[in-house]
C-alpha positions as CSV (number, residue, x, y, z in Angstrom):
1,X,-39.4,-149.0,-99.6
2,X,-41.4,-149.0,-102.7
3,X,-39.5,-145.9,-103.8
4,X,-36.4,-147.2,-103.8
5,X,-37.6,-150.2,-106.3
6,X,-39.1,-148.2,-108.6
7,X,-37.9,-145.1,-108.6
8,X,-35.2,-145.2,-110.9
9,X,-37.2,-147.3,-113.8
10,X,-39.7,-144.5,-113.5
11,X,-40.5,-141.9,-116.2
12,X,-40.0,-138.4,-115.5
13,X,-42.9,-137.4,-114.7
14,X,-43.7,-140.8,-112.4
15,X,-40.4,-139.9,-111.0
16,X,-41.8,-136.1,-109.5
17,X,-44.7,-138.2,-108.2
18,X,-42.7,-140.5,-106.2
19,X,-40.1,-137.9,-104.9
20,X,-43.1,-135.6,-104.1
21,X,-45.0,-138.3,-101.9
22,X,-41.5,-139.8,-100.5
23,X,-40.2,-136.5,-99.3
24,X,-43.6,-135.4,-97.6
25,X,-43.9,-139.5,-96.1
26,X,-40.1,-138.9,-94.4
27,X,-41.2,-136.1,-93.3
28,X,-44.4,-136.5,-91.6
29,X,-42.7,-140.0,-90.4
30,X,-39.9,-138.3,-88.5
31,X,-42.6,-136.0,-87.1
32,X,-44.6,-138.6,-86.1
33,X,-41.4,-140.7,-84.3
34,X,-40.9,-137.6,-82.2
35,X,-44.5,-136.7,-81.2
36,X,-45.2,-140.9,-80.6
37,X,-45.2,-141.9,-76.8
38,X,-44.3,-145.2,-77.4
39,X,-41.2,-144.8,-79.0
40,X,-42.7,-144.5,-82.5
41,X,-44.6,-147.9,-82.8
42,X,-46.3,-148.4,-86.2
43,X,-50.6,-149.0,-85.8
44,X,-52.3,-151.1,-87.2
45,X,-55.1,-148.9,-89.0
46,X,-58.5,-149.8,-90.5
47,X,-60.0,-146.9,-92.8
48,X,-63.7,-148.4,-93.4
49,X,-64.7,-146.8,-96.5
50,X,-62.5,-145.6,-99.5
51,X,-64.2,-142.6,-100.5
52,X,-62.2,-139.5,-100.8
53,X,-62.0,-138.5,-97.5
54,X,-61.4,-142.1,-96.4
55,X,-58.2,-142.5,-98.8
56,X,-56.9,-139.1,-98.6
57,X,-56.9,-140.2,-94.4
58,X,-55.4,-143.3,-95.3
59,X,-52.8,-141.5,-97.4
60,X,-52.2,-139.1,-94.5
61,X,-51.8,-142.3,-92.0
62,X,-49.5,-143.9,-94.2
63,X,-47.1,-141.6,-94.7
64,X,-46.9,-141.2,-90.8
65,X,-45.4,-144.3,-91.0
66,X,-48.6,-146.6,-90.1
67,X,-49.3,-149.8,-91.8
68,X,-53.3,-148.9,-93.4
69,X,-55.7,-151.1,-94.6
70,X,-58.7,-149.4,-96.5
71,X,-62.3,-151.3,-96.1
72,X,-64.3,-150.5,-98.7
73,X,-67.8,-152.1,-100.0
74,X,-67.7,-151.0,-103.5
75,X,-65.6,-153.1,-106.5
76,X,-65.7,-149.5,-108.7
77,X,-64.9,-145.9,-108.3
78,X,-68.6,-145.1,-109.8
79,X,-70.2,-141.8,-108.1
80,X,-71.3,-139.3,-110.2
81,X,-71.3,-136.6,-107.2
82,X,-69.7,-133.4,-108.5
83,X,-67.4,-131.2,-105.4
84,X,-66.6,-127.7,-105.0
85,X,-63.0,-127.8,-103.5
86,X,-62.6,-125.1,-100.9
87,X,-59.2,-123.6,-101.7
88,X,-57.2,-124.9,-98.7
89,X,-58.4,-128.7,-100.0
90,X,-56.9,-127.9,-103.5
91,X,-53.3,-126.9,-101.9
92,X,-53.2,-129.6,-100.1
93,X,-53.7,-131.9,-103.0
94,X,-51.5,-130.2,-104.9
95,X,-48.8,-130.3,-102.1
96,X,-50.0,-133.9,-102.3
97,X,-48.5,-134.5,-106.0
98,X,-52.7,-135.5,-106.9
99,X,-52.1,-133.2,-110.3
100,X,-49.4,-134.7,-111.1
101,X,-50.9,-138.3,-110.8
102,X,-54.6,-136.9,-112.6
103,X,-54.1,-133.6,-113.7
104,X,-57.3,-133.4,-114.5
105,X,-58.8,-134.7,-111.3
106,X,-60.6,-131.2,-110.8
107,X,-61.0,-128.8,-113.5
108,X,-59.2,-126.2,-112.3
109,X,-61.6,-123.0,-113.2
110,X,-64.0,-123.0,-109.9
111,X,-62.6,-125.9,-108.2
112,X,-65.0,-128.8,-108.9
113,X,-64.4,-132.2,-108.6
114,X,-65.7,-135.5,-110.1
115,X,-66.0,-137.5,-106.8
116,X,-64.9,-140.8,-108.6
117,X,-62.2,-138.9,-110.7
118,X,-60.7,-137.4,-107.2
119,X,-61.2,-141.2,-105.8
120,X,-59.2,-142.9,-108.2
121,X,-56.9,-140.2,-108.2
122,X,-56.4,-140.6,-104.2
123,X,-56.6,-144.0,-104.9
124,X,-53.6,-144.6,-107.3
125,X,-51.8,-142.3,-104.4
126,X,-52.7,-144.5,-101.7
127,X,-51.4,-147.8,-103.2
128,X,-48.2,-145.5,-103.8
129,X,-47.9,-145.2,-99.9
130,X,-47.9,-148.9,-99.3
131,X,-51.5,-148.6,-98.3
132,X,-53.4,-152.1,-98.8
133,X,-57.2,-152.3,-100.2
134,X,-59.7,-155.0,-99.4
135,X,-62.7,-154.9,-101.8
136,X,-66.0,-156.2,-100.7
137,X,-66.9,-156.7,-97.1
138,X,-68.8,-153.9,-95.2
139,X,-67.5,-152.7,-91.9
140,X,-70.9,-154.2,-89.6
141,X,-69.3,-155.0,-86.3
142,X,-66.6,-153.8,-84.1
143,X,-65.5,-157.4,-84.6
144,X,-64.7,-156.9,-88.2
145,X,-62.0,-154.5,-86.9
146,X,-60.6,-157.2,-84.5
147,X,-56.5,-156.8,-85.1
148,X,-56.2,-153.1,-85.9
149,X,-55.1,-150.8,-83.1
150,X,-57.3,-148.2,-84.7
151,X,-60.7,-147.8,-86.4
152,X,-61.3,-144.7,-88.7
153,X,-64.7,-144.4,-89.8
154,X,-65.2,-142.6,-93.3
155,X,-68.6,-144.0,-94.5
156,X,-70.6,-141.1,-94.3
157,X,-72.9,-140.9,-90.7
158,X,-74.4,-143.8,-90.4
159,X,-77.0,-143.4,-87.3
160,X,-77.6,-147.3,-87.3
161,X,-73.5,-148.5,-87.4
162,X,-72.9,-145.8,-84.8
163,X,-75.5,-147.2,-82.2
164,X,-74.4,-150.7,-83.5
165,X,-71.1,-149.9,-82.1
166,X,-72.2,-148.1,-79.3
167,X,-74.2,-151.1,-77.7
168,X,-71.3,-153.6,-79.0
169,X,-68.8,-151.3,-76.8
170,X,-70.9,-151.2,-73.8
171,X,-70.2,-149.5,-70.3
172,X,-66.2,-148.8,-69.7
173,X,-65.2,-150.2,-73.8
174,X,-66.3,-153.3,-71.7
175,X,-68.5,-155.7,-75.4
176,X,-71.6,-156.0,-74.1
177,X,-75.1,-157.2,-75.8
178,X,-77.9,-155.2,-76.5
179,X,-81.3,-156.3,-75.8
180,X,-84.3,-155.2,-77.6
181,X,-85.4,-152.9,-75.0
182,X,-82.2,-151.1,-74.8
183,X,-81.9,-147.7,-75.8
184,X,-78.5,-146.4,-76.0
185,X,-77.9,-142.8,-75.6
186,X,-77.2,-140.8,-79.1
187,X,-74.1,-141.0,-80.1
188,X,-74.1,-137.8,-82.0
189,X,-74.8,-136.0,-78.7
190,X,-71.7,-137.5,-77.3
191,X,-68.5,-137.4,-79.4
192,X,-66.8,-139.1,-76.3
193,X,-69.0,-142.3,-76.4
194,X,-67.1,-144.4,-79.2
């Protein structure tokens, strides 16, 4: 919807961007019509934490046709991290149009990334897609994600948020509330548990 707006006011090079992330959003959206079992529904999807793996997710999610909403604590894109791209994630982002928003989101030579250089990059891409950012709160509680039909979690492992939500979801998804003498079974140990 957004590239139809813009589209034609857009430089050249802003131009390549938008038919590069269009083309691959209609396409993963008519995959994901076909593959969807209830007739191609769009979720509701919470991304807590806008970090590059959380943005390129939500980037992925939009253009499946979902409506994404990125959680993220930080107001800045501020890490100083530096990342050695395997090769595979530098084709994707350049099938992804990322050089051509930030061409010099990696430096090309061996691969290495400024993590907030590849975050802002991602995150100009993700407002692109339609995806909507909220600045400020922290994911804490499966109530926080109350009205989403999906929760992905990109904040890094987090051993304490994990068992948080284990003990909030309880026998059977049934909310339950823990007691000081409970000890929920690792999470870690059962990828099934959440």
């Amino acid at each position: 919807e957004i590239y139809r707006e813009v589209a034609h006011k857009a430089s050249h090079k802003s131009k390549r961007v938008l038919d590069t992330l269009h083309a691959r959003s209609k396409l993963s959206h008519q995959y994901a019509l076909t593959k969807s079992a209830d007739g191609g529904r769009a979720l509701k999807v919470l991304v807590a934490g806008g970090g590059p793996v959380g943005l390129r997710a939500a980037c992925e999610v939009a253009m499946l046709g979902h409506s994404v909403t990125v959680m993220e604590p930080r107001d800045e894109c501020s890490r100083l991290n530096v990342l050695k791209l395997w090769e595979e994630t530098v084709a994707d982002l350049d099938r992804f149009a990322l050089s051509l928003i930030d061409g010099h989101y990696s430096n090309g030579r061996d691969a290495r990334a400024s993590t907030s250089r590849l975050q802002l990059a991602l995150l100009k891409a993700a407002l692109l897609l339609g995806v909507q950012l909220v600045i400020g709160p922290k994911l804490g509680s499966l109530n926080d994600a109350k009205g989403y039909d999906v929760l992905l979690l990109a904040t890094g492992f987090n051993r304490g948020l994990l068992s948080k939500f284990y003990a909030e979801k309880g026998e059977h998804g049934q909310p339950r509330t823990a007691k000081a003498h409970d000890t929920p079974a690792d999470p870690a140990s059962d990828p099934t548990s959440l």
